[in-house]
C-alpha positions as CSV (number, residue, x, y, z in Angstrom):
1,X,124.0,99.0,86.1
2,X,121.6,96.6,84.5
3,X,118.3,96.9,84.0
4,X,115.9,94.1,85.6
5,X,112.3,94.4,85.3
6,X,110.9,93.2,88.5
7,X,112.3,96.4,90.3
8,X,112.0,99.7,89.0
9,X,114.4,101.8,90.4
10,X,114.7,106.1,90.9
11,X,110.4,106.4,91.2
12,X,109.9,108.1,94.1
13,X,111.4,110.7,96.9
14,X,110.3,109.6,100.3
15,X,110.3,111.8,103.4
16,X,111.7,110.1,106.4
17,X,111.5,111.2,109.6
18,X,113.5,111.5,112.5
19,X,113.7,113.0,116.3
20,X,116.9,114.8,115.2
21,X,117.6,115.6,111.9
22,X,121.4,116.8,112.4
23,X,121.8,113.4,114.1
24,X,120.2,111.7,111.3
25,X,122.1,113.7,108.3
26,X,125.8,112.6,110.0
27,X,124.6,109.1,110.8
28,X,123.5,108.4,107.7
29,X,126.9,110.3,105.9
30,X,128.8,107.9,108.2
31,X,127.0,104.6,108.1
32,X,125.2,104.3,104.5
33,X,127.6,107.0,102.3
34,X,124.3,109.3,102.2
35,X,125.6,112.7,100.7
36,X,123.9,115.9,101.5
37,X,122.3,118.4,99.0
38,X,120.6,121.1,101.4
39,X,119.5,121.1,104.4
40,X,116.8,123.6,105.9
41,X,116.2,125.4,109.2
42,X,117.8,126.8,112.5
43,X,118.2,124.4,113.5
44,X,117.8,121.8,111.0
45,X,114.6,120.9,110.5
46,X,114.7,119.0,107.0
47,X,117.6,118.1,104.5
48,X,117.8,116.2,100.8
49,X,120.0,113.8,100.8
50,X,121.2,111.2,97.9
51,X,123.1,107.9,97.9
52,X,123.7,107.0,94.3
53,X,120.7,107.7,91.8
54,X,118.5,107.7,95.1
55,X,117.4,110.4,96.7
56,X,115.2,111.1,100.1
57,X,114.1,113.7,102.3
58,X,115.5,113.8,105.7
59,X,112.6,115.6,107.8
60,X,111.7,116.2,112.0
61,X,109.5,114.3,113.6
62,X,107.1,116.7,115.1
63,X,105.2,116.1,118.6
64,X,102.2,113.5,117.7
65,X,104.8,111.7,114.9
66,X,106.7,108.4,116.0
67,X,109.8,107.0,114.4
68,X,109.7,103.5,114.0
69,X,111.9,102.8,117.5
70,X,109.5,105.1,119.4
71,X,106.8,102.8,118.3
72,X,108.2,99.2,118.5
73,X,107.7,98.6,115.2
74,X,108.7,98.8,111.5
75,X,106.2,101.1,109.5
76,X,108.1,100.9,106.3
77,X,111.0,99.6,104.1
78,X,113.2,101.9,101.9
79,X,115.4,100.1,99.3
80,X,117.8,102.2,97.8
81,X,119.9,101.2,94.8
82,X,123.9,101.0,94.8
83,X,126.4,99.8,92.1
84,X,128.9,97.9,94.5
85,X,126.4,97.2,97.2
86,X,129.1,94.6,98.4
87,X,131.4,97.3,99.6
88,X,128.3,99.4,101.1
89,X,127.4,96.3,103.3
90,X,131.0,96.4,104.7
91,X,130.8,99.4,105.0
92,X,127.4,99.4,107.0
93,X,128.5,96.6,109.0
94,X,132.1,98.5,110.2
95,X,130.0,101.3,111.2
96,X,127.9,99.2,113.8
97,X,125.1,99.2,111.8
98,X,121.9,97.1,113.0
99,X,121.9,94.3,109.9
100,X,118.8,92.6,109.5
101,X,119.4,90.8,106.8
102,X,122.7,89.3,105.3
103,X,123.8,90.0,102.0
104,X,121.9,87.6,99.8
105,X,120.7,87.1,95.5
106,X,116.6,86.7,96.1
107,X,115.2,85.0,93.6
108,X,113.8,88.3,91.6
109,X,117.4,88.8,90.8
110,X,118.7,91.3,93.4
111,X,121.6,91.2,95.7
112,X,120.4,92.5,98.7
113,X,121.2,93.3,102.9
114,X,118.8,94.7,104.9
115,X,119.5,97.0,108.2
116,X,117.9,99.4,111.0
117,X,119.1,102.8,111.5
118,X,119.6,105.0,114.6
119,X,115.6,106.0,114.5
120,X,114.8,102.0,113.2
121,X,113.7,102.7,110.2
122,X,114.4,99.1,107.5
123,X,116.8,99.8,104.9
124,X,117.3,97.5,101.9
125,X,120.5,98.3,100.1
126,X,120.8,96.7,96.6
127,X,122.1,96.2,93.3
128,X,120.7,94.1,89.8
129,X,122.4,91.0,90.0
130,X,120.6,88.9,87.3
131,X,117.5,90.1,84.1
132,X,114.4,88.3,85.5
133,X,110.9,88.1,84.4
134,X,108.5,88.2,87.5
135,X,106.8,85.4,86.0
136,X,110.0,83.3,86.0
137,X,109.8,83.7,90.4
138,X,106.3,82.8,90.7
139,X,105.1,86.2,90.2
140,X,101.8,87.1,88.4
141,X,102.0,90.0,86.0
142,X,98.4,92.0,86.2
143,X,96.9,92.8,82.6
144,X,97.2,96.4,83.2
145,X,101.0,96.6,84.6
146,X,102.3,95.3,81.4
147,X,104.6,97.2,80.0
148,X,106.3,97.5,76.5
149,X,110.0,96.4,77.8
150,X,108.3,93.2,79.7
């Protein structure tokens, strides 16, 4: 995979929520490859999952908690990074997946689809498609963000 310094990829482990976890864990087996590491409870209440070099928690949504359908809104977007993201789109797209957005090169040098799971949370499923400087899009480096590989 190459390296592209507008997105930095493998930074964080988010915790996303769902109504049903075991729903969740085979939907997202099924429709996005996701591959289980461990799952917790009886029943399930939590799981880590990974697709790739990305990695999230799978967790319940407890009583005062809304997923993103409950609520009639997005409240996030999670973009995960895949080598052949073309074959993951098809993939997704077989499946019955909600796509939000058609597999596309942005001008920061992704190529990119966008989709809603079972819960609606906003997926972004991507892979480097081209080395480009944020400046070279329009964007404006802060003095402080700098870093020595810019």
């Amino acid at each position: 995979m190459i390296s592209n310094r507008s997105v930095p990829t493998d930074v964080v482990l988010p915790h996303i929520g769902y109504r049903d976890v075991e729903q969740a864990i085979s939907w997202l087996s099924r429709a996005f490859g996701f591959v289980e590491h461990y799952c917790y409870g009886n029943p399930v209440s939590g799981a880590q999952m990974r697709a790739g070099n990305a990695w999230i928690m799978v967790k319940e949504s407890r009583h005062k908690t809304q997923t993103p359908k409950e609520l009639g809104f997005g409240t996030q977007s999670l973009t995960i990074f895949i080598e052949n993201v073309e074959a993951h789109f098809e993939r997704a797209k077989s499946s019955g997946v909600m796509i939000v957005e058609d597999l596309h090169e942005t001008e920061y040098g992704e190529l990119q689809y966008g989709a809603e799971d079972l819960d609606g949370h906003h997926w972004l499923f991507a892979r480097h498609a081209r080395d480009v400087r944020p400046e070279q899009w329009g964007a404006t480096v802060s003095r402080g963000a700098i870093r020595e590989d810019s």
